[in-house]
TINURO-539029 format. One record per residue (C-alpha): x, y, z. Coordinates in steps of 0.02 Angstrom, whole numbers, plus 32768, in hexadecimal, padded with zeros to 4 digits. Example, Ala and Ser with C-alpha at 12.3 -4.5 7.8 and 13.67 -1.06 7.14 Angstrom:
residues 2
82677F1F8186 82AC7FCB8165 
This chain:
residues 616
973B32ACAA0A 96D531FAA9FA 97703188A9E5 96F530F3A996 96DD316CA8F6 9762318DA87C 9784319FA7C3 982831D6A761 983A3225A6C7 98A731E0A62D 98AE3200A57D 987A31A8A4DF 98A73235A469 980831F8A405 980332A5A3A3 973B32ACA39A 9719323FA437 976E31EEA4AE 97593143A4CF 9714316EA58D 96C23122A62F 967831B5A687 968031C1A73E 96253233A7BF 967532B8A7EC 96D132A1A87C 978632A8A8C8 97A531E5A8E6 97B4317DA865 974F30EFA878 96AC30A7A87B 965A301BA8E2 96092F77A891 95F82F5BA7CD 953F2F36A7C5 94FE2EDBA736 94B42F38A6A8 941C2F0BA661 93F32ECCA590 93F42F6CA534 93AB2F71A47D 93FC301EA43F 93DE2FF5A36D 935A3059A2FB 930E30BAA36E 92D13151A32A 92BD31B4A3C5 9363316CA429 93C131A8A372 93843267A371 93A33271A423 94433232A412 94C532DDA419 952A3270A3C5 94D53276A32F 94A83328A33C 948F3386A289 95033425A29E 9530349AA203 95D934A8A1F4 95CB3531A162 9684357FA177 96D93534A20E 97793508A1F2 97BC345DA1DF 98653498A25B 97FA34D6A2FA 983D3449A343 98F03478A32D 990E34E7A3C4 98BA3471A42E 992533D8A3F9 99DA343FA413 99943464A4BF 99BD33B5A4E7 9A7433BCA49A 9ABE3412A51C 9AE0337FA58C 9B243343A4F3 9BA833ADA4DD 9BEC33A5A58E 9C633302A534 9C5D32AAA4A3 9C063204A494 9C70316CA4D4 9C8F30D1A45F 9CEE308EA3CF 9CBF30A6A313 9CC02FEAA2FA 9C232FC5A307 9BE23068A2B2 9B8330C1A353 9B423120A2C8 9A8F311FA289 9A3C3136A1DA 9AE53113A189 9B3F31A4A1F7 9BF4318DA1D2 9C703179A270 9D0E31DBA29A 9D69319EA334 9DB2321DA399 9E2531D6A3E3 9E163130A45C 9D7D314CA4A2 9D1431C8A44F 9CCB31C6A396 9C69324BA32F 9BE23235A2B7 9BD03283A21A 9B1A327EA1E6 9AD63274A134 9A4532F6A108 99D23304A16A 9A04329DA1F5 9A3B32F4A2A1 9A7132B8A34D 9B083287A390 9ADF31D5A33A 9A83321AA2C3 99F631D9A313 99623272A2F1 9917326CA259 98A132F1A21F 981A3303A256 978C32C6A1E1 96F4328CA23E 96CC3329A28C 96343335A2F8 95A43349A27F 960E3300A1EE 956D3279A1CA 94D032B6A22A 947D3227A267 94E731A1A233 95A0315AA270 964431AFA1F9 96BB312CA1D0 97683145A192 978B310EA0D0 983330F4A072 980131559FDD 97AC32159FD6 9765325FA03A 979D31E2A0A0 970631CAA108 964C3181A0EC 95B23197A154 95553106A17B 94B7313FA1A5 943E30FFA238 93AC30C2A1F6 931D3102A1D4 939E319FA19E 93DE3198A0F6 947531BCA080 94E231FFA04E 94E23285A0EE 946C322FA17E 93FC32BDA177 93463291A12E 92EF31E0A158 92873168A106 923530D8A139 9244303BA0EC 92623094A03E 92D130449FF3 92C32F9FA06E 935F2F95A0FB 93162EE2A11F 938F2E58A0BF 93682DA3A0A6 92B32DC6A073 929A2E20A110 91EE2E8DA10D 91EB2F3CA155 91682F6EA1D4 9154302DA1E1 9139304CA2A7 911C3110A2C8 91CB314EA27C 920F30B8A2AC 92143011A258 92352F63A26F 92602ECAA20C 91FC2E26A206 926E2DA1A1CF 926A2CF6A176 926E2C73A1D7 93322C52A222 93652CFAA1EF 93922D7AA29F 93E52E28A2B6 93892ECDA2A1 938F2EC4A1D9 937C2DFFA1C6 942B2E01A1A6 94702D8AA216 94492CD1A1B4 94242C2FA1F1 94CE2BCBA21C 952E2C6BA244 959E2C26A2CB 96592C14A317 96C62B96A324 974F2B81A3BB 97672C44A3F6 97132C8BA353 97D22CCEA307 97852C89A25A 96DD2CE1A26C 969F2D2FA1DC 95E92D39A207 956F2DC1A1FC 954E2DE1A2C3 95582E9FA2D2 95062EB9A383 955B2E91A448 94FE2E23A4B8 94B12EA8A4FA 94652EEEA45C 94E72F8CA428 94F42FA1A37C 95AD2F93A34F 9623300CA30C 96812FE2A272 971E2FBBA26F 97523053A21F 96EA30C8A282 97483178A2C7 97323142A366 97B330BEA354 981430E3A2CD 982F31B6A2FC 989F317DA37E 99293193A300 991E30E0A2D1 997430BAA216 98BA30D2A1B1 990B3021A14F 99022FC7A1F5 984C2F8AA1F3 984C2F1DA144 98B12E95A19B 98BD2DDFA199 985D2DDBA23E 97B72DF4A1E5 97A62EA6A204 97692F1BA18C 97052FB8A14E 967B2F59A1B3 96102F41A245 960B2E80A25E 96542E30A2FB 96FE2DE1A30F 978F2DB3A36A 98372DE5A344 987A2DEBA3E0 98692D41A420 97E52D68A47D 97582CBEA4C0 96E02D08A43E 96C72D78A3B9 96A72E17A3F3 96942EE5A3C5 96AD2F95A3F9 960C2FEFA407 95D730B0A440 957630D0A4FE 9562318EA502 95FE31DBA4E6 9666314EA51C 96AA30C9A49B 96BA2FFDA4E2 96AB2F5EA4AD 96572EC4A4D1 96422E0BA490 95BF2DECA41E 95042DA1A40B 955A2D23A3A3 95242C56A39A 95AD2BC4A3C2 95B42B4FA338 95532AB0A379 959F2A0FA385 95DB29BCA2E1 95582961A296 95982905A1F0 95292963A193 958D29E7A127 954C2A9DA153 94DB2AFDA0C1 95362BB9A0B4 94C02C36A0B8 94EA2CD0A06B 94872D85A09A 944D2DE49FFF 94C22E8DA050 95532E63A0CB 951C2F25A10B 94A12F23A175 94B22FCBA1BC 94B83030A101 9450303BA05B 94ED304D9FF5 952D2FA19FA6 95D22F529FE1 96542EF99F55 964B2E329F90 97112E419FA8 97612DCFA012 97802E21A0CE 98292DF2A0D2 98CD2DA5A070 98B12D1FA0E7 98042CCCA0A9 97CB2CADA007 970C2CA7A067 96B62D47A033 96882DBFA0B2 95D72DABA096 95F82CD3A0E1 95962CB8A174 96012C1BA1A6 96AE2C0EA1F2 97432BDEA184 978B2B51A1CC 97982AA7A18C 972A2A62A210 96B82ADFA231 96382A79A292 96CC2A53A302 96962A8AA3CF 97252A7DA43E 96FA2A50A4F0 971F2AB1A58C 97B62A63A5E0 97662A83A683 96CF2ADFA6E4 97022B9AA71A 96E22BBEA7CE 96D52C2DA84B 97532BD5A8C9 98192BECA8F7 98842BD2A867 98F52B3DA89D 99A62B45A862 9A072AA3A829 9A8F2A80A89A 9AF72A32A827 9B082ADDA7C2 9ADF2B70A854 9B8C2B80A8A0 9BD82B9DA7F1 9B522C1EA7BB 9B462CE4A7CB 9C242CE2A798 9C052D6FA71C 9B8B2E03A740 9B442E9FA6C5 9B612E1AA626 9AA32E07A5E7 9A792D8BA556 99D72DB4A4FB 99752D1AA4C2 99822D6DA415 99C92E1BA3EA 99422E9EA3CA 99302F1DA331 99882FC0A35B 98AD3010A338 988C2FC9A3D9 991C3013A437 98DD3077A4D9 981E3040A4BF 983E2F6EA4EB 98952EECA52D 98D52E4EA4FE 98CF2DD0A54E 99782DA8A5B1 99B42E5EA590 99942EA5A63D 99A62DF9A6A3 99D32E57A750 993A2EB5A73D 98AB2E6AA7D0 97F82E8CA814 97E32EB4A8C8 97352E7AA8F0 96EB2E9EA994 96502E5FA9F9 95F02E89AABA 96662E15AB35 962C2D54AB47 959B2D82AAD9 95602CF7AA45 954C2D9DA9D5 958C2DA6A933 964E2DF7A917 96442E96A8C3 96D22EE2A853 97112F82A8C1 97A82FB4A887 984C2F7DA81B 98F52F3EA85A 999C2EF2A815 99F62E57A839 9A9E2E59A869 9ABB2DABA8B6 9A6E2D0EA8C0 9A192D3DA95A 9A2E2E0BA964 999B2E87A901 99C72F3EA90B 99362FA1A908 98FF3064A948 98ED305EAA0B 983A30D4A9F8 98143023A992 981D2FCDAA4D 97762FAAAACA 97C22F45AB55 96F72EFEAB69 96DE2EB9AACE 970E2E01AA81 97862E16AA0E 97D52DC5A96D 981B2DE1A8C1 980C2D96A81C 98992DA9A78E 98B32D43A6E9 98022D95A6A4 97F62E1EA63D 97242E14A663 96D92E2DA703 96292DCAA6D9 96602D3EA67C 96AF2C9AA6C3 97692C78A66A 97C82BF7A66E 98722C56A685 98162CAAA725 98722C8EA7DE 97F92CCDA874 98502CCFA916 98312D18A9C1 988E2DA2AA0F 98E62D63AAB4 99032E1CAAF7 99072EDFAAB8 99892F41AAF4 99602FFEAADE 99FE3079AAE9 9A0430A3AB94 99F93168AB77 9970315EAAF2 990E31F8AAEF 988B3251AA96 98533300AA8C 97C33359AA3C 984E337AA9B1 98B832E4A9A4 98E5322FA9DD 998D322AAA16 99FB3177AA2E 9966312BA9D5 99B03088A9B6 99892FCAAA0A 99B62F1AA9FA 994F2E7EA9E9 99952DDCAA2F 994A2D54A9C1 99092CB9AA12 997C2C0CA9EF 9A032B95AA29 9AB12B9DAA30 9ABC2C3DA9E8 9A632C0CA954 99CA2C5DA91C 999E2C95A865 99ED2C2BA7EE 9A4B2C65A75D 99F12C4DA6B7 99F02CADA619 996A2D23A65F 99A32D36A713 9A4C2D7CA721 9A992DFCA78F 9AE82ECCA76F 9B842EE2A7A8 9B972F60A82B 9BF83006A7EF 9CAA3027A81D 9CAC30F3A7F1 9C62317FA7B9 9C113182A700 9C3D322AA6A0 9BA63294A675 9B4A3286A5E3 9B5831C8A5EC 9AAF317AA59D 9A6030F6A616 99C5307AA612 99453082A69A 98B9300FA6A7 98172FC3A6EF 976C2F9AA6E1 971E3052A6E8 96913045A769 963B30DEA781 95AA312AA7DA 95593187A762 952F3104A707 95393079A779 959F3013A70E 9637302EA6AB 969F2FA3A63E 96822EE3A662 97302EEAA5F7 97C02F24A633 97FF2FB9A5C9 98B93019A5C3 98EE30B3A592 998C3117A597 99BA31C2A5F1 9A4B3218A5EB 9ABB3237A69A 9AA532EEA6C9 9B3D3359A713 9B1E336FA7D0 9B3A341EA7D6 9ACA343FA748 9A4933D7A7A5 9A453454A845 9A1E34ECA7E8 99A33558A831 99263539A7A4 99433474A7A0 99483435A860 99C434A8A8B9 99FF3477A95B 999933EAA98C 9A043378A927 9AAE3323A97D 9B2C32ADA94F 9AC43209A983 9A563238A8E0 9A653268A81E 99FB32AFA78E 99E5325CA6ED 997A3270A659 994C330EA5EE 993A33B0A62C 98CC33FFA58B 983633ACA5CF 97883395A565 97C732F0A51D 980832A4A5B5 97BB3201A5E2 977F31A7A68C 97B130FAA688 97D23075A716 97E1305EA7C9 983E307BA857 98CC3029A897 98CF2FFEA7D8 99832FFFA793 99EC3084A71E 9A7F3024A6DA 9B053065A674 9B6F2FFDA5FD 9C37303BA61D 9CB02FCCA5C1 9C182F58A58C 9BE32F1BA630 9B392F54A68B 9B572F99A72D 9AD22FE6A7B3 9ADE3095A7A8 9A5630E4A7F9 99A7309CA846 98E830FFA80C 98E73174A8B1 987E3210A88D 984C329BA824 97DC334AA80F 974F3312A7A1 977032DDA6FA 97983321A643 97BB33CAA6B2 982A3430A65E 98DA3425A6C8 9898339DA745 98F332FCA70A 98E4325BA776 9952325CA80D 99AA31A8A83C 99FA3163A8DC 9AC33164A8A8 9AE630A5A8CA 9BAB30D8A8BA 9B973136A96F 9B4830A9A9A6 9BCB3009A988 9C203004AA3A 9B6B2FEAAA7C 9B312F72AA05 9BF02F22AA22 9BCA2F16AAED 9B142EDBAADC 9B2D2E52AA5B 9BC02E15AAA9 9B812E24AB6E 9AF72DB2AB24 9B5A2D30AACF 9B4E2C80AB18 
């Protein structure tokens, strides 16, 4: 087994598609490096669109609309080994399940029509592959509760037949220049975007929260997805939950709910659903001069079919077609309170000795949509989460991203021990959610020492004791600083019952396509019974008590996502606690090959005797 290759396996339950990072196949689970990917421009092309399988044209002339029945119960059976834990107040329940509790600890949902799950959380399934040809389905409120928007040059109402320029998919005057099957559009002067859609003075303000613009590509030219695309919203998401007051809508254009430093999107890479900030302007400095709106002749880019001039939201009276923000300054450009860098964070010592009281409590800079749950995260929601970057010894070579890690201390970083290379520089970075992108809220500091478990071992079927500790660099026992994006997981204090749910996370490098996520992604998994785990037909014997299972055992939807030595943290009695650490798997979206984690509760008398043996 190469220990400097791994991937793990989670799921999305995206019915359709999962929301995926795709890793080689291999038994470790992580990758080395995150190199930079280079400007993609994935909009209008002909070719790239028929060779997409995503868009493949299948008849679906009598298939049933419950095939996927079978394969959804499959995953119930964990399920059904306990009831889920929690109180009825809030309502766990989704898409206006009712809650029964069952006693002090349990509940039970009772789902309206046709809502299933033990949250209700599955929908049915209307986007099927196929559904709109060559164009993107999109979930609707009304029958048939989905629309095809179609990817140009391919038409409505079905994506099927294309025309070129016929009628015109350039706005704002654009003119349409027929290239082969393709075509492009020449646009007046000021106007941008692949339709001429994107008008002059189409800017953000502060973070962009009050963007209303017209930006519907990344900064690295994907096309987005709307807002109410399947690939979000089939989660099991409640279908009102994207006409908000955050902007969002039956739309493609950029934004930022989230609190995020920009507006941003999800978009589509293959199979695998992410997101990304935007190719979207700053507002310049304030001038005097009162802006001229600009308003686009079809706030829809991306489809022939008109859109009502509604306002987005209950929160605007703007129209959704207003390129400018709504704020009452909107020329207003706050400056940067300070540079970023690349150095040691330095911790105030008139705060440090009081910080790090309270562990597993995180405080998201603003609470996220339940549409986003599993594919992002917000910023300040996994603060313990870290970046172990790695680099040749006394070299002047750049760090690379290598594997994930979680902070339990101000100057302790759990991590996977096949994560360790004694001769390499090494240091990590936490209070980012992005790993090319400068933040403010970011704290780089050097690791002191690893300490790999002394009986680490791997085979050529499993890691065993794969955990390690990272002694940050500082003073007086001081090293990260508390802040609302750095914050540490409690360490666990028992065993968690089976069929918990659980978040893992991380920045999904991977080999096979030599990049995964700048942005760190969750997702959750469910805790997998031991002895159900060492079945001959899932990993048999070569499992033992220093290790767990967790995931879905179905397979086919399964997702690869993150790093190892990345964290799985469950949330008992509303407090995060390390449960596990990314240690290995058997490929991924295998059918009864979940991802296998180091069990950090076997661990806590070593990470007791290390941490403390080191204290000043």
């Amino acid at each position: 087994m190469n220990p400097k290759l791994l991937f793990f396996c989670l799921f999305l339950a995206v019915l359709l598609i999962p929301a995926e990072l795709k890793h080689d196949k291999h038994k470790n689970r992580h990758e080395h490096g995150h190199p930079e990917h280079p400007k993609h421009k994935k909009i209008g092309r002909f070719k790239d669109i028929i060779e997409d399988a995503f868009f493949e044209i299948i008849d679906r002339v009598g298939d049933s609309d419950d095939d996927d029945d079978d394969d959804q119960s499959n995953s119930d059976w964990l399920f059904e080994l306990q009831e889920p834990e929690g109180q009825c107040n809030p309502n766990p329940c989704q898409n206006n399940g009712v809650c029964e509790q069952k006693g002090k600890r349990r509940f039970k949902c009772d789902c309206p029509r046709p809502y299933k799950g033990k949250r209700c959380e599955r929908g049915p399934k209307i986007c099927r592959k196929g559904t709109c040809g060559r164009g993107e389905c999109v979930l609707t409120l009304t029958h048939p509760f989905y629309q095809c928007k179609c990817k140009l040059p391919f038409q409505p109402p079905h994506c099927t037949s294309f025309s070129l320029c016929e009628p015109n998919p350039c706005r704002n005057g654009g003119i349409c220049i027929k290239d082969g099957n393709d075509f492009l559009c020449q646009c007046p002067q000021g106007y941008r975007g692949h339709f001429c859609h994107v008008a002059p003075g189409d800017c953000y303000v502060d973070d962009g929260e009050s963007y209303r613009g017209n930006v519907t590509e990344t900064d690295d030219g994907y096309e987005c997805l709307y807002w109410n695309s399947h690939l979000v919203l089939e989660k099991g998401a409640d279908r009102k939950s994207f006409e908000n007051k955050d902007g969002l809508g039956p739309h493609n254009f950029c934004r930022n709910p989230d609190g995020e430093r920009m507006p941003w999107c999800f978009f589509r890479r293959g199979h695998r659903l992410l997101w990304d900030y935007c190719d979207v302007t700053k507002c310049p400095k304030p001038t005097g001069i009162a802006p001229t709106e600009v308003v686009p002749t079809n706030p829809d880019p991306t489809s022939l079919q008109p859109e009502p001039t509604k306002p987005e939201s209950t929160a605007t009276t703007r129209p959704a077609t207003s390129t400018l923000p709504t704020t009452e300054n909107p020329t207003q450009v706050p400056q940067p309170s300070f540079a970023p860098t690349d150095v040691p964070f330095l911790p105030d010592p008139t705060t440090s000795p009081l910080q790090f009281t309270m562990c597993g409590m995180p405080q998201p800079k603003k609470p996220i949509t339940r549409i986003f749950g599993g594919l992002k995260v917000a910023p300040g929601a996994l603060p313990w989460q870290v970046s172990l970057q790695v680099r040749p010894k006394n070299s002047n070579q750049a760090f690379r991203h290598t594997c994930g890690g979680v902070l339990i201390a101000s100057c302790w970083v759990l991590t996977a021990g096949h994560c360790i290379d004694q001769k390499k520089d090494m240091k990590v970075v936490m209070g980012s959610l992005s790993l090319n992108t400068d933040e403010s809220a970011r704290q780089t500091i050097k690791v002191e020492e690893a300490i790999l478990h002394e009986n680490y071992r791997e085979t050529t079927k499993a890691v065993y004791n794969d955990i390690a500790l990272l002694r940050l660099n500082g003073t007086d026992g001081v090293c990260a600083n508390e802040t609302q994006f750095v914050k540490t997981a409690c360490l666990p204090d028992a065993q968690l019952p089976d069929g918990m749910e659980c978040t893992i996370s991380g920045w999904g490098a991977t080999e096979e396509s030599d990049y995964g996520s700048n942005n760190l992604l969750e997702a959750n998994v469910l805790l997998i019974n031991q002895q159900k785990c060492s079945e001959p037909a899932i990993y048999g014997r070569v499992l033992d008590n220093t290790m767990f299972c967790a995931g879905h055992l179905q397979g086919g939807v399964d997702s690869c996502q993150g790093d190892s030595g990345g964290p799985l943290t469950c949330n008992p009695n509303n407090t995060h606690v390390i449960y596990g650490l990314v240690s290995w798997g058997d490929q991924c979206g295998r059918k009864n090959k979940p991802g296998v984690y180091t069990r950090v509760t076997h661990f806590l008398d070593w990470i007791k005797s290390k941490t403390q043996a080191a204290s000043p």
